[in-house]
N, C-alpha and C positions, 0 to 999 in steps of 0.2 A: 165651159160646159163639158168639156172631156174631162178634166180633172173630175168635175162633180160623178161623173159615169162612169169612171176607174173606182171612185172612192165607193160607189153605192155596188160594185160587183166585188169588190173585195174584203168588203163587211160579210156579203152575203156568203163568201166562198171561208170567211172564219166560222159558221156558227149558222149565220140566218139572223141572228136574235134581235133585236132592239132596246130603248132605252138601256132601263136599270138590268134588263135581262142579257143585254150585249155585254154590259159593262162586267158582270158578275161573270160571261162566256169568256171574254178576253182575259179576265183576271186570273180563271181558273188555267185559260192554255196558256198562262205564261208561267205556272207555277214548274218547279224544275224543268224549263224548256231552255235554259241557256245552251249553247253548245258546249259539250263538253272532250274527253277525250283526247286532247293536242297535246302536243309535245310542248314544255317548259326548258331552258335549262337556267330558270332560276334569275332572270332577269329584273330588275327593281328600277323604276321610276325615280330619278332623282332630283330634288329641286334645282333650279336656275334661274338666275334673274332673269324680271321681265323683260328687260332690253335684248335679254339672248334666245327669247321663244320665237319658235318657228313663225315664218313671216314679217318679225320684226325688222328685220333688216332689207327689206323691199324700199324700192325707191316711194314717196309719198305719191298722193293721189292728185291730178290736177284739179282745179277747180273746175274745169268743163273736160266732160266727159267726151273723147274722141272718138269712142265706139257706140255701134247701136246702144240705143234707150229709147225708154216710154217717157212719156210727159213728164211722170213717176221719178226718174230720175235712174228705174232699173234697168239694168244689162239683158239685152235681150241676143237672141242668135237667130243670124238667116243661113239656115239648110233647104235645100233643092228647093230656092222659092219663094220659103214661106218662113215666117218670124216664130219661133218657139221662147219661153222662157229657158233656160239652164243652168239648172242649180251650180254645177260649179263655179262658173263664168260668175253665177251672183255670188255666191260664197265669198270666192277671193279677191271680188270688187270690194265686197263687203268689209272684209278684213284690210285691204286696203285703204280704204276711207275710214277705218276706223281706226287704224294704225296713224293718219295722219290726223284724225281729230286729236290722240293724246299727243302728240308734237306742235299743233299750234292752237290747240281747242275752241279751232270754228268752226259751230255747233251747222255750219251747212254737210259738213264732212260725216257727223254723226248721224243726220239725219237721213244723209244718199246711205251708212250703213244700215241705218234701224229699216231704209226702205225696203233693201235687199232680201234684209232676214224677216220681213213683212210677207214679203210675196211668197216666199215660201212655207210659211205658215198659212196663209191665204190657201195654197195649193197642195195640203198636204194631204197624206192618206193615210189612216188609220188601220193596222194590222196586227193583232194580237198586243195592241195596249201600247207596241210601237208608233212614231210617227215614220214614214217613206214619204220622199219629194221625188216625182216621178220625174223622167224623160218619156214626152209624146212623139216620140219623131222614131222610126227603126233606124238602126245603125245599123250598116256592115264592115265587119272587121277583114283581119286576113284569108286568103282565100280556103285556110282548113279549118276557119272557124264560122259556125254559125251566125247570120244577120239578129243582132239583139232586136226582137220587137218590144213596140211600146204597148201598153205603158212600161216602162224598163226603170231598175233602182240599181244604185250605186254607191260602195263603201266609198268611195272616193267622194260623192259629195255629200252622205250622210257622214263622213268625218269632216269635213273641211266646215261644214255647215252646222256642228257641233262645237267645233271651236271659234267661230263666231256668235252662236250661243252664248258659249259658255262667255267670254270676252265681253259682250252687252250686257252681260248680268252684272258682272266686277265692275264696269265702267258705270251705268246708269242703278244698279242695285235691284230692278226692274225684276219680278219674280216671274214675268210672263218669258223670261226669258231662260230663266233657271227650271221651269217647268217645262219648254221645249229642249234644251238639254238633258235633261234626264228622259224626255221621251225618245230621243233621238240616240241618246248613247244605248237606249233595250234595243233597238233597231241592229244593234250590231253585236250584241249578245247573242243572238237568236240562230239557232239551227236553219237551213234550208227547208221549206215546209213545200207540199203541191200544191199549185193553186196560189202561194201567196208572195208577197215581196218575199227576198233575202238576198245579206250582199258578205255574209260571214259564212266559211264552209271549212271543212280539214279532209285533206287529200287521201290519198290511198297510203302515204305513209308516213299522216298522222301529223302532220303541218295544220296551221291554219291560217286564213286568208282571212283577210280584208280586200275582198274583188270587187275589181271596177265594174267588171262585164262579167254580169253570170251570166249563166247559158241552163236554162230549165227547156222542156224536160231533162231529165240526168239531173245531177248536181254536178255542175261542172265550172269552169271559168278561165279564163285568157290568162289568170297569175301575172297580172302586171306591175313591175314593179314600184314607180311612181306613184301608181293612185295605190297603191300597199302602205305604201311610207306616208301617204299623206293623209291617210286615213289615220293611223298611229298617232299623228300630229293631233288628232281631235280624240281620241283616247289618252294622251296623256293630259291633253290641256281639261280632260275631266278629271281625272286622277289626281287634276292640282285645285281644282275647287270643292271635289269632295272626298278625295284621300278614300275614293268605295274601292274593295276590295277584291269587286269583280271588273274594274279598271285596271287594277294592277295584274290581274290573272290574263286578261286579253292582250295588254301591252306587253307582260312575258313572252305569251303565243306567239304573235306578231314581231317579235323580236327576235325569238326561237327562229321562227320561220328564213327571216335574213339570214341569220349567222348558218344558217345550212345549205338554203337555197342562192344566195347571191355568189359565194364561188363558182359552183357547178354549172347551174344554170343561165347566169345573167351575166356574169363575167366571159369576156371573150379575148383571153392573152393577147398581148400587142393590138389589141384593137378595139373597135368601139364598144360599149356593152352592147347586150340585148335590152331590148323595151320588156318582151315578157318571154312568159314559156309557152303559149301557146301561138303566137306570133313572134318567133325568135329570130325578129328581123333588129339591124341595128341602125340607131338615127343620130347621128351625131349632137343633133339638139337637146334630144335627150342625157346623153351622159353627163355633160357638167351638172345637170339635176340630181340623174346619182349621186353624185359624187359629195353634192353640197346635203341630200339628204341620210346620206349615209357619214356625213360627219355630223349632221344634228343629233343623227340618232345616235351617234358617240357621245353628244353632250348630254342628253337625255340621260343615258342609262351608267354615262360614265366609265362602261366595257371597250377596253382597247381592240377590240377586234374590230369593231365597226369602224373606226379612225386606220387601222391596217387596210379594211376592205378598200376603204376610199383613196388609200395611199398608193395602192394595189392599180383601181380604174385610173389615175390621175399618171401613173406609167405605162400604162397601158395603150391608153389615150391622151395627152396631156392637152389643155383646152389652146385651140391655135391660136388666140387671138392674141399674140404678144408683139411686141415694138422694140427695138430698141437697134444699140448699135452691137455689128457683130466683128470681131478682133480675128481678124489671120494672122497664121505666122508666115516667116519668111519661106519659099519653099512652092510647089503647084500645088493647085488645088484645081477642083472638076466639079462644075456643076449640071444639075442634072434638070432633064422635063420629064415629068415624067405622064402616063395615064391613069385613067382612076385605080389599074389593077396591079399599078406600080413598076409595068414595063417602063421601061428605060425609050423615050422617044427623041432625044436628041443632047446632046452632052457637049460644055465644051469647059476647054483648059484655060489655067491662070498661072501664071507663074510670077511670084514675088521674090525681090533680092532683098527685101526685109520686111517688118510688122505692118500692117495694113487694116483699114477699117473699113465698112461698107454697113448697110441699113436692113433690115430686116424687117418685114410686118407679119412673121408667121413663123409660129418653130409648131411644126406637123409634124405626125408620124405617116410614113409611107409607106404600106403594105409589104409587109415581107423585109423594109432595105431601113431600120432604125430613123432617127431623129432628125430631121432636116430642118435650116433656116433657109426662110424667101426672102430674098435680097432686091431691091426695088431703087438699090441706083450703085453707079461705078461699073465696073466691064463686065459682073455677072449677072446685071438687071436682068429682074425676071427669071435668073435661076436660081434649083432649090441647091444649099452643100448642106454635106453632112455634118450634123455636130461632133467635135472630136475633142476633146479636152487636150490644150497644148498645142494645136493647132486650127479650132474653126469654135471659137466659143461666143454664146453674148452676153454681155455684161450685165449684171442686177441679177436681181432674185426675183424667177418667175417661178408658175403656177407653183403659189404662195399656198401650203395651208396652215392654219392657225388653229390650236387646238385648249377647246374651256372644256375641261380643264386641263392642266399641262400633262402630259405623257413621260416615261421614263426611259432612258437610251442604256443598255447596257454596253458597259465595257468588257472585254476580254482582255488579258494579258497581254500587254504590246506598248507601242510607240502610239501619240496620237498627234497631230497638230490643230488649232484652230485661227479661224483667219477674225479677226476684225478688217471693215471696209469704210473709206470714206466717200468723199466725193468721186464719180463716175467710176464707184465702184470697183479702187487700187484701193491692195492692199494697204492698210494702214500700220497693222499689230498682227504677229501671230506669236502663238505660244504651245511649247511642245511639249507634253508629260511622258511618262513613263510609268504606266501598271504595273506593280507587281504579283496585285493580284487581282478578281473581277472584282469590278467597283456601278456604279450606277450613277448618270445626274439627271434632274429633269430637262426637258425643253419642251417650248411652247410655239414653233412652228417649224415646218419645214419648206423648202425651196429646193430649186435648179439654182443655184447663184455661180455665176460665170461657168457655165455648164455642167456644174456637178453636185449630185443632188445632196443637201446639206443639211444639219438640225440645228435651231441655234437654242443653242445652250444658256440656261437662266440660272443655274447655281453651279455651286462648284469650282472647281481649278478654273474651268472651260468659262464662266460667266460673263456673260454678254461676247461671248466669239462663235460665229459659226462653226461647226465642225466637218467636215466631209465624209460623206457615206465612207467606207473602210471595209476591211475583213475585220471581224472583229468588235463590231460596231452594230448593236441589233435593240428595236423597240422592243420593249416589254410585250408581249401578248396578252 
């Protein structure tokens, strides 16, 4: 009944009008009302196979659902209480279960998705010829940001919820679904209007957003990263069903908007990113997100910058959760405890008369004091040592990334070596060149491998050998 009394105050706050007269009022205020104005620099939508589209790579969906649902089989959310629908929450169940019906196509999978993208059709609201899927529940953000009241809209789940649109269309051919995609991508075309939904705005200097959390009166918003990027994700995944041309002008915007704002603003040197700019608080959970969305967005558009950015948060912060075993040399070593603010709270020494191994479940960065392994058995259980190349390293190639499509490493004039490895990760093969003058080869991922950050090289002298970061040694921008 709320949905129905949002939808019938926000027809009336477009126009008043009815039927044919409504229809002929929204037609007319959508005509040149896109947002215009933002900053471009020229960014292009690139195809990629299905198997590499965002969310493809998510674990499948079980067969029983472990979180809240209705009879329905939708995702439901309880806030202080009481049970709400939540577009996102159904979105990326949605996509979810529909990612695992094309991997084993059982048609129960399809149907928990067609359920998801049901209920929000069921629930939607119509605002200048757009569809909006509200949130009934007020939200409070950080404490200099304003409580979003309901009913409240969201680029984040009008994108998320566009690409699973558009996704049911391709899969089942189904035009009721291509017809709420196309309503759903004008939704984010649209200027900030009084009085009515809006989740697309361009800042004081000329950016634009795709915002999770607008804030009316004003035009304003939180500028949060994540629901930015994943909003993008259902603007391009239009831009690949109908190649429209104000898809590819939004997914520019929107792509502009990173390559200027994610340094400055979102990036936070040696340490965790920021979630947004108006709550430029940092959550560790969030940054592996970054990171994996800011190399989509590399794949997307195919712009080396975005593959830098991510290369940038990934030393910054590298993700802790790593294993393995960690190599001392002969010689002391000191390991440390330390507190959240990276004071030093108890230390103690080791001294080896030769090479020495021990276990690790974490290579963290520690405020202020560089890159640390936790050691979880032998005499420094439970402390952190620094990683030192030559002295305190672990073995394998951690936080791996992998880059579709492969990137370019420039040479400078110099010496280089590169390692091949075998088993636990000894040296197998290396092989050393000599420049004479700047040269270039590809690679297709990079790693930390035995502490030192490395590209492995796929053509070339260098082919199939890692190589080690260097002077001399720099990705293509």
């Amino acid at each position: 009944m709320r949905a129905l009394l949002v939808f019938a105050l926000v027809i009336t706050a477009a126009g008043g009008a009815t039927g044919k007269r409504a229809e002929a009022a929204t037609a007319a205020a959508r005509t040149g009302a896109d947002v215009t104005g933002y900053a471009r620099d020229g960014f292009r939508p690139q195809p990629m196979p299905a198997a590499d589209l965002a969310y493809n790579d998510s674990p499948l969906a079980p067969r029983v659902d472990p979180n809240l649902h209705d009879e329905q089989g939708v995702r439901l959310f309880q806030y202080n209480g009481q049970i709400y629908d939540h577009p996102v929450a159904q979105a990326q169940w949605g996509l979810s279960n529909l990612r695992t019906y094309l991997a084993n196509r059982d048609t129960l999978f399809l149907d928990r998705a067609v359920a998801q993208a049901q209920r929000n059709l069921d629930r939607k609201v119509v605002s200048r010829d757009a569809w909006w899927y509200p949130y009934e529940f007020d939200f409070p953000r950080c404490a200099q940001m304003p409580v979003v009241q309901a009913p409240w809209y969201s680029a984040m789940s009008q994108g998320q919820l566009l690409s699973l649109f558009v996704r049911l269309h391709e899969v089942t051919g189904d035009q009721k679904w291509r017809e709420a995609a196309d309503r759903t991508f004008a939704s984010l075309l649209l200027p900030p209007g009084s009085g009515l939904p809006w989740a697309t705005w361009v800042d004081d200097a000329g950016y634009l957003w795709l915002e999770e959390y607008p804030v009316t009166p004003g035009v304003t918003g939180e500028r949060v990263l994540n629901g930015h990027i994943f909003s993008l994700y259902g603007v391009y995944d239009y831009w690949r069903l109908t190649a429209d041309p104000r898809a590819a002008a939004i997914f520019d915007g929107a792509a502009t908007t990173l390559r200027h704002h994610v340094p400055v603003d979102f990036r936070a040197p040696q340490w965790i990113s920021r979630y947004s700019i108006g709550c430029p608080n940092s959550y560790a959970g969030y940054h592996p997100v970054h990171i994996g969305q800011l190399l989509k967005t590399y794949e997307m558009t195919r712009a080396p910058v975005f593959a830098g950015l991510a290369d940038l948060f990934r030393e910054d912060y590298p993700t802790p959760a790593v294993s393995g075993t960690v190599v001392f040399s002969g010689g002391t070593h000191v390991g440390y405890r330390f507190n959240s603010a990276g004071t030093i709270l108890e230390q103690k020494s080791l001294t080896l008369s030769r090479q020495s191994n021990a276990n690790a479940d974490q290579r963290i960065r520690i405020p202020g004091r560089g890159i640390h392994y936790r050691i979880y058995n032998g005499a420094l259980a439970g402390f952190l040592v620094p990683e030192a190349p030559g002295e305190r390293v672990l073995l394998g190639a951690v936080v791996r990334h992998v880059y579709t499509p492969q990137r370019t490493l420039r040479f400078g004039t110099g010496t280089y070596t590169g390692y091949q490895y075998g088993p636990g990760w000894a040296v197998t093969a290396s092989r050393t060149f000599t420049f004479s003058q700047a040269s270039a080869a590809p690679f297709g991922a990079s790693a930390w491998v035995n502490g030192k950050l490395s590209y492995q090289i796929t053509a070339g002298v260098y082919a199939g050998f890692w190589l080690p970061a260097a002077d001399g040694l720099q990705p293509a921008p």
